[in-house]
C-alpha positions as CSV (number, residue, x, y, z in Angstrom):
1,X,-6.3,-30.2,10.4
2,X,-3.3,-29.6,12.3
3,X,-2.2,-26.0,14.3
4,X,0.9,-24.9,13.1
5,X,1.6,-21.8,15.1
6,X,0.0,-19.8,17.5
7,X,1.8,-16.8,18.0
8,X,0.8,-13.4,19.8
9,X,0.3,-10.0,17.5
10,X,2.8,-7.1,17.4
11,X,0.0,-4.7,17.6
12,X,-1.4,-6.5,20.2
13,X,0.0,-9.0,22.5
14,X,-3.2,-9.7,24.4
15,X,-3.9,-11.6,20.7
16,X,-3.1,-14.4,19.3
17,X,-2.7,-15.2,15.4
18,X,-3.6,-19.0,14.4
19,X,-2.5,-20.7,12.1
20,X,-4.0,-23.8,10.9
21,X,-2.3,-26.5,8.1
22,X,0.4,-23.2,7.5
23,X,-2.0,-21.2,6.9
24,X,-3.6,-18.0,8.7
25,X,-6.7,-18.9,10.2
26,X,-7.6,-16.5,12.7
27,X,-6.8,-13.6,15.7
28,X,-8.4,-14.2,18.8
29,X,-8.1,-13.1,22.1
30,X,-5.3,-14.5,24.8
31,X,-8.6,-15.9,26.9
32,X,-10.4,-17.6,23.7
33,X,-6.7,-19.2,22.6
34,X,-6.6,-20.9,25.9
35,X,-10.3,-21.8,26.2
36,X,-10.4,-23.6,23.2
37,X,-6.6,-25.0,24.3
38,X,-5.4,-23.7,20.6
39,X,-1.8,-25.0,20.9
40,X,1.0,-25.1,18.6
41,X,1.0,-28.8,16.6
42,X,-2.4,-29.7,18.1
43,X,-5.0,-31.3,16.0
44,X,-8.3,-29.1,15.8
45,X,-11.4,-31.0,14.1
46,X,-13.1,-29.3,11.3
47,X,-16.2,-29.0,13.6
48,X,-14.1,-27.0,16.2
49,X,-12.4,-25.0,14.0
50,X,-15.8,-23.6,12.1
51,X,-17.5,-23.2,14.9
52,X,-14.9,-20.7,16.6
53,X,-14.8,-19.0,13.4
54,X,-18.3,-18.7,13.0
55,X,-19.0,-17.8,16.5
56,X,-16.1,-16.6,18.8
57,X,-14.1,-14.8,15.3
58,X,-17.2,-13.5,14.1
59,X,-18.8,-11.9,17.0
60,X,-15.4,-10.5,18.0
61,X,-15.1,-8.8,14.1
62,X,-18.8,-7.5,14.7
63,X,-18.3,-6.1,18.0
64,X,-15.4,-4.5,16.0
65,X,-17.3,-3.4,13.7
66,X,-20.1,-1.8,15.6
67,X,-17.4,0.1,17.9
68,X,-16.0,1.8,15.0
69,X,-19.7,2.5,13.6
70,X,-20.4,4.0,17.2
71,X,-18.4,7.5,16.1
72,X,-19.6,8.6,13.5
73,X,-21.2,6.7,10.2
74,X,-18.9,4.9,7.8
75,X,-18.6,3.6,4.7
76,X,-18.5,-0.4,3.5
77,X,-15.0,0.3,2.5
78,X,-14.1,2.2,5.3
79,X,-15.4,-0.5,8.1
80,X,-14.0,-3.6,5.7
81,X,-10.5,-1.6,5.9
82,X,-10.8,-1.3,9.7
83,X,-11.7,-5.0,10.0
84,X,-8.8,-6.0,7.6
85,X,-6.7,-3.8,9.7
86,X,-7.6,-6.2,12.9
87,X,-6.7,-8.9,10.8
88,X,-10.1,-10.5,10.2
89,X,-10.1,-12.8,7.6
90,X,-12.1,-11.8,4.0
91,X,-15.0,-14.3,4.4
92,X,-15.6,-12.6,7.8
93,X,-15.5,-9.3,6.8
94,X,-17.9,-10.2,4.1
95,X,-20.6,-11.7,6.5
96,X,-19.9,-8.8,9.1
97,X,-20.6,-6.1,6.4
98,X,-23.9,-8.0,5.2
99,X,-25.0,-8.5,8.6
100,X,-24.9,-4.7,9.3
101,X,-26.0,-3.3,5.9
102,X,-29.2,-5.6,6.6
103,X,-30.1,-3.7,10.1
104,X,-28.9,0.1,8.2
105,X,-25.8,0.2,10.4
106,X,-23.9,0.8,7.2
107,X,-25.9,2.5,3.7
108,X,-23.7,4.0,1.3
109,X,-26.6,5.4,-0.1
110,X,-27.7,7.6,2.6
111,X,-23.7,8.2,3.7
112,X,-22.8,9.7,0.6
113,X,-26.0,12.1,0.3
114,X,-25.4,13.1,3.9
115,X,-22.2,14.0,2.9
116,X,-22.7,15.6,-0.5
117,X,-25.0,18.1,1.3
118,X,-23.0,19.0,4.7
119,X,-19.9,19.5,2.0
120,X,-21.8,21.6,-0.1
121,X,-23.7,23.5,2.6
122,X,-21.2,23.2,5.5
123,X,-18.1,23.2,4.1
124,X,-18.5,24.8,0.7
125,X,-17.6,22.4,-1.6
126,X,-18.0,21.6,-5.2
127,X,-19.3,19.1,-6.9
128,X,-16.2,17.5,-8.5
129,X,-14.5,17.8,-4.7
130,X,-17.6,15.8,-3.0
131,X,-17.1,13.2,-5.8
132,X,-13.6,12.9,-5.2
133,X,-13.9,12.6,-1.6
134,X,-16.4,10.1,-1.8
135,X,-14.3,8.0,-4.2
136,X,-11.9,7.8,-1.9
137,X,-14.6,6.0,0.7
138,X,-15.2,3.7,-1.3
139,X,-18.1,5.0,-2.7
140,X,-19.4,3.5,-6.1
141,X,-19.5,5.7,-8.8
142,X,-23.2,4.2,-9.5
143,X,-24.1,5.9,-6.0
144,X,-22.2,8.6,-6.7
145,X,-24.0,9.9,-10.0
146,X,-27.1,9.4,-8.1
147,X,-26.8,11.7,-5.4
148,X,-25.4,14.2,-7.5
149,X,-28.5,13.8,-9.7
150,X,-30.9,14.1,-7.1
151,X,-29.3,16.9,-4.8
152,X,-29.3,19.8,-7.6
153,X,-27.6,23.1,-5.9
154,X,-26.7,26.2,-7.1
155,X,-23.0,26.0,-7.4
156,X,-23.0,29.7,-9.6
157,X,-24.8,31.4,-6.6
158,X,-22.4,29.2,-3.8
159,X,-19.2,30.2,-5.4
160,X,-19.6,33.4,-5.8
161,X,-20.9,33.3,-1.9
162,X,-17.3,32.3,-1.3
163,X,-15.9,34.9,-3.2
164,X,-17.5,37.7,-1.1
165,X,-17.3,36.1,2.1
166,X,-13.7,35.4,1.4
167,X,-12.4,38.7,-0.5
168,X,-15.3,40.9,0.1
169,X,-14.9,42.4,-3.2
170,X,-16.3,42.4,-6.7
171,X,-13.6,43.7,-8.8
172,X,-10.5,42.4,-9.5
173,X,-6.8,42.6,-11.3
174,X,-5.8,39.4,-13.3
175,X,-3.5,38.1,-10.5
176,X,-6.0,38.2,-7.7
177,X,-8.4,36.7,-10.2
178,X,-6.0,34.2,-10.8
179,X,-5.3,33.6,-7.0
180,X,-9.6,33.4,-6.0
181,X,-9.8,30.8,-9.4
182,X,-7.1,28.8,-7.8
183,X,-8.9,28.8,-4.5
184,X,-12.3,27.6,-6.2
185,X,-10.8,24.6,-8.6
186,X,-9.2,23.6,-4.8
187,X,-13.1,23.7,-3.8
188,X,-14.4,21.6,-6.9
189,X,-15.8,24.2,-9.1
190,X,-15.2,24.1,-12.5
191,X,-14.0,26.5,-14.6
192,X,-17.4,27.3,-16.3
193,X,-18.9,27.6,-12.7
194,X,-16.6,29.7,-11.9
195,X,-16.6,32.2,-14.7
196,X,-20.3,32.3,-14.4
197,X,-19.5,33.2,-10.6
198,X,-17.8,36.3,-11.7
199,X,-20.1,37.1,-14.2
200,X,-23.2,36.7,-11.4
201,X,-21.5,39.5,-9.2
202,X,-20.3,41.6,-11.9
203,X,-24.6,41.7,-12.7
204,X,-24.7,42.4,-8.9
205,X,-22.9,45.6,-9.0
C-alpha cells in the first residue's frame, strides 16, 4: 500500500485528506498526519493503515458525532449526513451510527414521536405535515406509521382551535373560507379534517 497524496482540505486546512493506492482513504488532523509521518509516496503497511482508521479516524468521526448530538437530538440520517459532510468514509459512518444507537444516543423511534407530538401540540401541525417533515430526516416510513398509530389526536377539535385563535370568527364568505382552507392544507390537515373543522364550530354557535 503506497500514499499517493496527502493534501490539506478547503474547508479546513488544519486537515489533511489521504489518499492511499489513488484512492481516498481518510481526513485527519495536521497533528495525526505528522504523527503517523503520512507522507506523499510513502509506503503504509496494512497493519498501520487499519489501525489509524479504526482508532485515530474513528474516534475523531465519533467525537464528531457526539458534538453534533450535544444540541439537540438527531436523526440516523441527519448525523450520517453531518459525518459525510466531514468527509468520513461510509464504513465509518456505519460503525459510528451503531455504536451510538447501541447506548440510545440516536433512536429514531423515540425522535420521531417526540416530534410528532411537540408539532402537533406546539406548533399545530397536521398529520400529513409531521409525516412530511419526518421524511425528510430520514425517518422510515415503517416508524412513521407507527407513531401515527399510537399518538391518536384530535385533529377536527385542533383545527378548528386554529381557526379561532387565528380569525376569531365562526362565519365566513367563500374567499376567506378559501384563504383559512389554504392556511390549514399548509398545516397538514386534510380536506375532510378540515370540513369537519367547520362543521364542529358551526355546532358551536
Amino acid at each position: 500500500m503506497k500514499i499517493t497524496d496527502v493534501k490539506k482540505q478547503k474547508n479546513n486546512p488544519k486537515r489533511y485528506s489521504v489518499f492511499v493506492d489513488g484512492d481516498f482513504a481518510f481526513g485527519l488532523d495536521e497533528v495525526d498526519v505528522l504523527y503517523y509521518k503520512l507522507l506523499n509516496c510513502n509506503e503504509i503497511s496494512e497493519e498501520k493503515f487499519n489501525f489509524i482508521k479504526e482508532n485515530t479516524v474513528f474516534n475523531k468521526a465519533r467525537d464528531t458525532a457526539v458534538k453534533y448530538l450535544s444540541f439537540k437530538a438527531r436523526t440516523k440520517n441527519e448525523v450520517a449526513a453531518k459525518l459525510a459532510e466531514k468527509d468520513f468514509t461510509e464504513d465509518i459512518i456505519d460503525k459510528v451510527i451503531a455504536l451510538l444507537e447501541k447506548y440510545n444516543y440516536i433512536d429514531d423511534y423515540s425522535y420521531a414521536g417526540s416530534f410528532l407530538r411537540d408539532k402537533f401540540n406546539i406548533n399545530g401541525f397536521g398529520t400529513e405535515r409531521i409525516k412530511y417533515e419526518l421524511k425528510q430526516r430520514g425517518i422510515s416510513e415503517e416508524i412513521i406509521e407507527k407513531v401515527v398509530e399510537e399518538n391518536c389526536f384530535d385533529e377536527i377539535k385542533k383545527a378548528a382551535e386554529l381557526i379561532e385563535q387565528k380569525y376569531g370568527v365562526y362565519e365566513f364568505d367563500i374567499k376567506e373560507r378559501r384563504k383559512i382552507e389554504g392556511f390549514l392544507l399548509r398545516r397538514g390537515f386534510s380536506f375532510s379534517t378540515i370540513k369537519d373543522a367547520f362543521n364542529l364550530l358551526k355546532d358551536e354557535i
